[in-house]
N, C-alpha and C positions, 0 to 999 in steps of 0.2 A: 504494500500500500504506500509506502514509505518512497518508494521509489517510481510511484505509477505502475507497477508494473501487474499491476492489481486494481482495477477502479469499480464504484459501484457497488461496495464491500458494505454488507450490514450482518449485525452479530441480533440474535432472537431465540429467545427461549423456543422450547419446542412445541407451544401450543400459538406460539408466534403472538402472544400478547404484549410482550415488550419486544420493543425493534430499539436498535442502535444503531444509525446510520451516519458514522462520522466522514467526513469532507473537510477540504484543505481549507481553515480556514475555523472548522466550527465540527458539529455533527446535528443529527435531527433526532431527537428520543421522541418514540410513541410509549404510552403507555397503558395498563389496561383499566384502572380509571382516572377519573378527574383527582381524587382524593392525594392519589400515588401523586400521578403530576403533578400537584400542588406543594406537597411536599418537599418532593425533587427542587424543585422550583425555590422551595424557601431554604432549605440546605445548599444551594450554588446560583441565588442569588448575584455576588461578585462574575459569575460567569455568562449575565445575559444583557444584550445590546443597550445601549443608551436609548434607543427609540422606545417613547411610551408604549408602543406596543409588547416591548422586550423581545419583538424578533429582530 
């Protein structure tokens, strides 16, 4: 991945309810609820965009 030689790379459990799909730059987390996301979200805080939106 590190070197391109890999793109398009997501890591997911096996009932495919959390997705990890990290890009150069950033990654994309699904999760399987809102509750979990919120969570995630206020544990790495420091980690999401300055746009109001936080994407």
């Amino acid at each position: 991945m590190a070197d391109e030689a890999l793109v398009e790379v997501f890591v997911t459990d096996t009932e495919l309810h959390r997705i990890h799909s990290p890009y150069d730059g950033g990654a994309d987390v699904v999760l399987a609820t809102t509750g979990e996301r919120d969570r995630l979200r206020d544990r790495h805080v420091d980690w999401l965009s300055g746009q109001p939106s936080g994407l």
